[in-house]
VOVO-359374 format. One record per residue: x, y, z of N, C-alpha, C, CB in turn. Coordinates in steps of 0.001 Angstrom, whole numbers, plus 500000, padded with zeros to 6 digits. Glycine has a CB too. Layout:
! VOVO-359374
XYZXYZXYZXYZ...
! end
This chain:
! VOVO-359374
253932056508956150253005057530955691251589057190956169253050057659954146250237057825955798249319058077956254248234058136955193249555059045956959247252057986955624245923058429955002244750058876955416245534057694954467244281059760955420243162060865955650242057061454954881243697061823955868240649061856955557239750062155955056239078063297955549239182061254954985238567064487955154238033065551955504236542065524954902238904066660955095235753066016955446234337066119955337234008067518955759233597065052956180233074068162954829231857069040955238230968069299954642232014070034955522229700069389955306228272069465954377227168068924955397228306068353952799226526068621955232225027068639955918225620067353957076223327068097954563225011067330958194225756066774959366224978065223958823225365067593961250226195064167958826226206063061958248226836062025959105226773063211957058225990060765959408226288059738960197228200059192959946225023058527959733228928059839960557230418058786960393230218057598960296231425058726961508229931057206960707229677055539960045229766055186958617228234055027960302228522056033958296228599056079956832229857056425955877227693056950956534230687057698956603231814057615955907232816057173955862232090058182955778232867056710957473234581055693957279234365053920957150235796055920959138232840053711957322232480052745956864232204051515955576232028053057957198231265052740954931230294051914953948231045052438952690228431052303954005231907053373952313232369053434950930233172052077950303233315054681950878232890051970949091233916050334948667235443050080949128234174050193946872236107051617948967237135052080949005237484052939950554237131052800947768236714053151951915236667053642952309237732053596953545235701053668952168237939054633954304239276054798954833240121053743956023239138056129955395238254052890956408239178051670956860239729050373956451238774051313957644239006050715955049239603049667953867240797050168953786238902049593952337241500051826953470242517052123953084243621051559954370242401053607952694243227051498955438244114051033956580244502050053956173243645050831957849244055048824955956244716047431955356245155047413953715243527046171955554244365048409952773244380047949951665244698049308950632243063047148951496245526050115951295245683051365950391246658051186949147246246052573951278246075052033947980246399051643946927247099052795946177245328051086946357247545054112946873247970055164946849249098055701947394247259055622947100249216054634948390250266055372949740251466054476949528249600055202951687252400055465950310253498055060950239253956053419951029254129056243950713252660053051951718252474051864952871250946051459952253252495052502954873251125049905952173250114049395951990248636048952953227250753048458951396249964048901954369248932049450955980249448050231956208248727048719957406248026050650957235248185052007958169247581051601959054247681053409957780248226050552960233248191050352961390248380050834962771248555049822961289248955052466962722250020052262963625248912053792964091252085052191963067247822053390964210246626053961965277245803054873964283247291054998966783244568055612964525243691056521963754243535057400965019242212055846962997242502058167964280241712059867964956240925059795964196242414061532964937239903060596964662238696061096964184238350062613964883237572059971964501238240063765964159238029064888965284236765065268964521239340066243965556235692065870965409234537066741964690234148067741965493233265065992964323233109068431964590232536069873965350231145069970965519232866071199964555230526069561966749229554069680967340228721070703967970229761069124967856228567070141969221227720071391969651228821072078971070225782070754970269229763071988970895230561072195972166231421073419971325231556070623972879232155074397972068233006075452971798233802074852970993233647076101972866234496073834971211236042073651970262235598072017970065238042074007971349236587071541968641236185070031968258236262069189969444237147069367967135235873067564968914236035066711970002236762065953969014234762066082970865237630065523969857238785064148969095238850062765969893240658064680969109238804061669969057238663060202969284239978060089968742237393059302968573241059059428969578242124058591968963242391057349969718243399059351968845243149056596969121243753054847970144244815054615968900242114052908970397245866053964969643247137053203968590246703051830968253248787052997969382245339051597968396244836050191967547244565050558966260243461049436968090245079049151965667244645049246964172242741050044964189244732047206963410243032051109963007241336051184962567240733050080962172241000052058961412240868048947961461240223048108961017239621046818962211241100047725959929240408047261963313240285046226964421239541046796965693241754045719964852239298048600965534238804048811966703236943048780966560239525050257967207236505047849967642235230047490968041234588049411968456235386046088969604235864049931969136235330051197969855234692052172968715236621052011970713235538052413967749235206053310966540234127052814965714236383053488965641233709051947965987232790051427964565231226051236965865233666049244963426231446051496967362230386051708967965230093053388968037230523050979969271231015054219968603231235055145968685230527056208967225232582054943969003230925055865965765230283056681964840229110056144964488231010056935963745228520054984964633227460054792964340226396055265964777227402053975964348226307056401965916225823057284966966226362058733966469226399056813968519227292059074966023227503060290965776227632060887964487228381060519966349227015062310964744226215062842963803227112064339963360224593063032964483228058064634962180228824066062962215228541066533961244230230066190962314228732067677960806228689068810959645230105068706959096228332070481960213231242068731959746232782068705959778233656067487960138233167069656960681234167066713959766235018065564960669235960065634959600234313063847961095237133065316960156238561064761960318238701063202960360239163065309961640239243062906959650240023060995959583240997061074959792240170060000958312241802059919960312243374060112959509243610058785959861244720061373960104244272057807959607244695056621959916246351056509959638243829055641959124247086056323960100248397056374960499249541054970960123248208056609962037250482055476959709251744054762959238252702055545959986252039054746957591253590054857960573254537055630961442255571056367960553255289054657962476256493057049960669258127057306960143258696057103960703258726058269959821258725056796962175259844056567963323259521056896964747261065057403963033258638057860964663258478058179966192257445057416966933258129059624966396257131057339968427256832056145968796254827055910968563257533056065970485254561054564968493253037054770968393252347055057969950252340053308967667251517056252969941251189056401971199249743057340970876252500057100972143249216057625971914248226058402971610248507059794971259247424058342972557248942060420971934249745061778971544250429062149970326250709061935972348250656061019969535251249060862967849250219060576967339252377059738967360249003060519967532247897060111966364247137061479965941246649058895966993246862061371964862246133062570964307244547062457964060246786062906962969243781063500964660243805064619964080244288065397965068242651065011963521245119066694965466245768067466966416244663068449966335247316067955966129244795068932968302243939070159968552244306070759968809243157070350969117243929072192968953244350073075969519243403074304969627245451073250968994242970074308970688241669075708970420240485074866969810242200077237968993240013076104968398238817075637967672239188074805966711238027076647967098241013074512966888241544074011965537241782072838965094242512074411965304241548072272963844242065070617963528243300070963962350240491069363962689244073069404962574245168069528961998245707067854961616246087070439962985245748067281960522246185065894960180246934066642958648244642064461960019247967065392958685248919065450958239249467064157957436249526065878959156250052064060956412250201062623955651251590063584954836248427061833954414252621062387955255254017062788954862255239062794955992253884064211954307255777063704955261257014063727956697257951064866956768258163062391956666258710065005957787259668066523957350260879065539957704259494068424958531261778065030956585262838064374955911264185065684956697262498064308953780264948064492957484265663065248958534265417065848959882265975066064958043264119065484959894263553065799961437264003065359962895262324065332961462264845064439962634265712064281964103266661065339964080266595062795964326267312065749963214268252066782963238267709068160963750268791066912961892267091068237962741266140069732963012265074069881963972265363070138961800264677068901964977264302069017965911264219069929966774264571068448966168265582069933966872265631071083968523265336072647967518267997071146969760265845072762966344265533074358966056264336074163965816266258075212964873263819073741965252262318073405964819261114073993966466262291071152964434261346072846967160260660073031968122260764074168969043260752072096968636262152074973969340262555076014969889261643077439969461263994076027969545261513077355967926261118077927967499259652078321967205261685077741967018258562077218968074257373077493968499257273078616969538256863076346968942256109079166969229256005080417970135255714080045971119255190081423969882255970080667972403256452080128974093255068079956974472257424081384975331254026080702973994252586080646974998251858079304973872251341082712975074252473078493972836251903077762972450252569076421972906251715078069971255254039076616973304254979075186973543254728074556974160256075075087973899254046074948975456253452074125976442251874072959976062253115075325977561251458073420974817250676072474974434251001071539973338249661073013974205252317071480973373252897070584972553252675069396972838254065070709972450252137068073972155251632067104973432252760065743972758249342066647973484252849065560971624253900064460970962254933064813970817253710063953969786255399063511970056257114063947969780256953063952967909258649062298970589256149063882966976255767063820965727256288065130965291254300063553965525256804065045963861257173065806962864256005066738962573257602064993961737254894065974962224253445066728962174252946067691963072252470065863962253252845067291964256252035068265965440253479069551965448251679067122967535254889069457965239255483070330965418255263071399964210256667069852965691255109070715962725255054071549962044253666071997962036255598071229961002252352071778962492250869072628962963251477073561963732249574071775963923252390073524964914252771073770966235253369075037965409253759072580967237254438075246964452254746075769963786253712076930962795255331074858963419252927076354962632252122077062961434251658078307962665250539075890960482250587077880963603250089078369964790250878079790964957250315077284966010252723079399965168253696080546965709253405081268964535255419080233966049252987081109963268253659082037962012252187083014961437254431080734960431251323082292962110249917082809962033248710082267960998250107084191961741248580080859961215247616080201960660246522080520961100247727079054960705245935081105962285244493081234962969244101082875962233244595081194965106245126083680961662244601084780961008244901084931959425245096085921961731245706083954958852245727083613957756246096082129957458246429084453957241245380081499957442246223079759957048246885079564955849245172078440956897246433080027954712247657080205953539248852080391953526247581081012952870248897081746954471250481082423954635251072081765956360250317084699954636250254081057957237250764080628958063251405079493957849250107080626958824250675078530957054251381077228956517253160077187955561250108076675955397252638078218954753253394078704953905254909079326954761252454079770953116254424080261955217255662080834956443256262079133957116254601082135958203255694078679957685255797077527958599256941076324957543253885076850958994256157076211956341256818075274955149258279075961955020255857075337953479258451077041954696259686077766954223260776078043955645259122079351953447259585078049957092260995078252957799261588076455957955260718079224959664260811075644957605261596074415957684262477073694956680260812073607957971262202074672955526263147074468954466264381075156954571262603074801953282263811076636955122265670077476955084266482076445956578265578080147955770265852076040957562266455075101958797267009074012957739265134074386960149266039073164957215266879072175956390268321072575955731266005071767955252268371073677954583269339074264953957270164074421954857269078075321953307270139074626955520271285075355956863272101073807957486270017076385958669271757073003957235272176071588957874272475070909956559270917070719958866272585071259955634273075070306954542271511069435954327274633069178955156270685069178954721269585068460953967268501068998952862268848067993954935268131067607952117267805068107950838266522067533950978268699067719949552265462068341950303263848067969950296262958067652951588263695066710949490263226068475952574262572068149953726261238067718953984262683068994954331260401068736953091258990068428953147257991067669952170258529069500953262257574066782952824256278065894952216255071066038952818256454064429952278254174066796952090253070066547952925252091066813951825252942067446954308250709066319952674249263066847952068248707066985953824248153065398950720248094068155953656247372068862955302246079068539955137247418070747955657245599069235956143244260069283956312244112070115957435243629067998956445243373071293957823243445072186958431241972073063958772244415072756957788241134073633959761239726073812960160239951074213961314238777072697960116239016075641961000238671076707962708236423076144962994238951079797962013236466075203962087234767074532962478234241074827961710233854074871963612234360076038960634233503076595959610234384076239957960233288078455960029235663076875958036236066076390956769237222075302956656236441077530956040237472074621956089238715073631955819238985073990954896238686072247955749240930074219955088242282074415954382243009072966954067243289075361955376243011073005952558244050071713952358245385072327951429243147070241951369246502071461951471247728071918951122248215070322950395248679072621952585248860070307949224249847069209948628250947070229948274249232068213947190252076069324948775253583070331948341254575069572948405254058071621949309255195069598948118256607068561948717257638069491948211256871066693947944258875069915948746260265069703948406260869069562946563260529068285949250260320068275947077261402067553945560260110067343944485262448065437945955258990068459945055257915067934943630257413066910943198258294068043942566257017066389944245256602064940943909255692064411945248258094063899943634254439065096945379253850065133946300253020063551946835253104066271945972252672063703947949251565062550948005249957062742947219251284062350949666249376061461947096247952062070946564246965062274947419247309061291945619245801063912946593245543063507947395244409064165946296246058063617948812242934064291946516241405064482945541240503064656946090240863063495944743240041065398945551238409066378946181237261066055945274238501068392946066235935066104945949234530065414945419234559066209944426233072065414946294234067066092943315232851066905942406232029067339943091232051066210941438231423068258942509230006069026942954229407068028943162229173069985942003228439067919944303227059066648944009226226066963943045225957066388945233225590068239942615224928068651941712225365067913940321225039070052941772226507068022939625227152067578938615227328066132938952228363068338938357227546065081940389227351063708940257226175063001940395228041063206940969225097064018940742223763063596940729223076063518938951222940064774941792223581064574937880223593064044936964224270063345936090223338064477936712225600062879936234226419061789936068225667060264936267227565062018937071225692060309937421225279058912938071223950059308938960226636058194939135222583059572938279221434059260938629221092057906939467220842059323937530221915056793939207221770055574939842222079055364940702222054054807939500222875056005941491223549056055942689222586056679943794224858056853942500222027056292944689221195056446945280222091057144946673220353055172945282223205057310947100224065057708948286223909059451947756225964056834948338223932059601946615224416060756946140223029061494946466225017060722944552222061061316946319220897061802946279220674062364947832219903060716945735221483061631948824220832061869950140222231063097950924220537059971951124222866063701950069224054064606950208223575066013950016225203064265949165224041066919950642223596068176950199224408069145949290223320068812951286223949070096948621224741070829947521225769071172948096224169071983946865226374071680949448227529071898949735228325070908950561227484072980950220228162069433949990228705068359950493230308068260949994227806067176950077231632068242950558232858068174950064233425067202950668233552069255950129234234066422949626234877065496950458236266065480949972234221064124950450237430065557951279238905065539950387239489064307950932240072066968950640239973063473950356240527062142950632242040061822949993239477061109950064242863061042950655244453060760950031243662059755949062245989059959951260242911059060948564242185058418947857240840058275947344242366057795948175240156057743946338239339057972946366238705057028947344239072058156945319237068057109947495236827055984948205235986055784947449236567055907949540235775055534946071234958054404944985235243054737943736233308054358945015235133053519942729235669053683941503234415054517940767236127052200940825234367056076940881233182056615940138233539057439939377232197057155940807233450057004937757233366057814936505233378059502937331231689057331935435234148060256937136234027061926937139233744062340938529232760062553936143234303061470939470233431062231941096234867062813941866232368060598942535236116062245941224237274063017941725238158063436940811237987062352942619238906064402941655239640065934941069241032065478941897238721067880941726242090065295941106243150065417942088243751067042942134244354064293941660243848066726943473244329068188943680245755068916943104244409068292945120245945069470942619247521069754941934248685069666942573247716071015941473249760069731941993250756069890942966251296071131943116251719069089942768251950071003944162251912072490944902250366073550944755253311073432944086249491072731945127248258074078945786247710074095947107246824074096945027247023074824946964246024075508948287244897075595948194246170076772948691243575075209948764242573075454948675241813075387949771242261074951947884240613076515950129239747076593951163238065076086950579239884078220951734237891075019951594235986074378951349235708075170952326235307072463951665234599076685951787233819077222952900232529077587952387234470078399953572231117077186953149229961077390952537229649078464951498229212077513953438229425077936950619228845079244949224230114079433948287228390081233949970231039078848948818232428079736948156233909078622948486232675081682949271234270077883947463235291077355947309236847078046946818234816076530946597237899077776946932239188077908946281240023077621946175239585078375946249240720077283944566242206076445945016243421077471944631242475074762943999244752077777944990245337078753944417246742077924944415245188080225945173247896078959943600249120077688943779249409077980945112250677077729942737250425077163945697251123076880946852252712077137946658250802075430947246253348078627947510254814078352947589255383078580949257255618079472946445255810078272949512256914078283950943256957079881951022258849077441950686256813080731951767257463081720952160259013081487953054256426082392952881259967081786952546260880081808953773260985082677954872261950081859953415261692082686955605261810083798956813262749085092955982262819083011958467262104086057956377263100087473956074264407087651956584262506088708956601
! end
């Protein structure tokens, strides 16, 4: 399994965030206290949204905690939006093309979990990407197929019902093969302006995963905290963990929901699978 971090709000040194938290996501690489794996060695990503048409993505299959490149690299860069993810394998091979965050277009996509039976369901799975998207299929991961998936079902004009469509056609494929509880996941999902997150699983029993408090409401909580002060009112942060032990600053997200972080206007709603008609 995996662990990941989403950001948006006033454009903020990475450094600062995969860095300096007590708890922060390259601590969670060696020392996660949530996940199904106590490391997450088996490579990171970082994607953000700059000043260029579509994100830029940083990945390598070196441990996060060991790469010299990433900890030069954000200390220079400056986003409104970024993507984490630091990586635990399930089986498929460590390479660059298996590390997350996935692109496509204006789009980001990381993933923490697994689709349980995925060697089997492979070939329908993947067949079943739409033809003008297959060719940018770039791994062999459970993850990039099921984005790859969402994409065919129409995540770029609805991400709720694209994910959702996408979740349910891999459940009725599962059913159809005798397997039980295919899907584990918590997403993370962004066209540069808003981020979509998803917890769901199968068998109800999701991974974790928790969203900031308002800063407004942790600026009067914890006046003492001097990090908080330098954040802006529409600062959000969604993490498989927290990254510090702070009285009232995280919300775990429910199980089975949905929710969009977009300036002025938040939402979480429940989460179900659509199947195919």
């Amino acid at each position: 399994m995996c662990r990941w971090m989403a950001y948006s709000g006033e454009p903020i040194l990475a450094h600062d965030l995969l860095f300096r938290p007590q708890h922060s996501l390259i601590d969670q690489s060696l020392h996660s206290q949530l996940g199904a794996t106590t490391t997450n060695g088996d490579g990171f990503g970082i994607g953000w949204y700059g000043e260029g048409s579509q994100p830029a993505v940083f990945k390598s299959i070196e441990p996060a905690w060991n790469d010299s490149n990433l900890r030069e690299v954000t200390s220079q860069l400056r986003t409104p939006l970024m993507f984490a993810h630091v990586r635990a394998s399930t089986g498929t091979a460590v390479q660059r093309s298996n590390c997350h965050p996935f692109r496509h277009g204006n789009w980001l996509w990381m993933h923490n979990g697994s689709l349980h039976g995925f060697h089997d369901m492979k070939r329908e799975l993947v067949t079943a990407i739409h033809p003008s998207l297959f060719p940018d299929l770039e791994g062999s991961t459970d993850s990039e197929t099921l984005f790859f998936l969402a994409l065919t079902f129409g995540l770029t004009d609805d991400p709720f019902e694209g994910v959702a469509r996408a979740v349910g056609f891999v459940e009725h494929t599962a059913r159809s093969q005798g397997i039980d509880d295919p899907v584990q996941m918590t997403v993370a999902t962004s066209d540069g302006v808003s981020t979509w997150i998803f917890r769901y699983s199968s068998e109800n029993r999701s991974r974790s995963l928790f969203f900031s408090t308002e800063i407004s409401t942790l600026r009067k909580l914890h006046p003492e905290v001097d990090a908080l002060h330098h954040l802006s009112e529409e600062t959000r942060i969604v993490v498989s963990e927290p990254l510090r032990d702070l009285p009232g600053a995280w919300n775990e997200v429910p199980e089975s929901a949905a929710g969009v972080i977009r300036p002025g206007r938040d939402e979480m709603r429940n989460f179900a699978p659509i199947p195919p008609a």
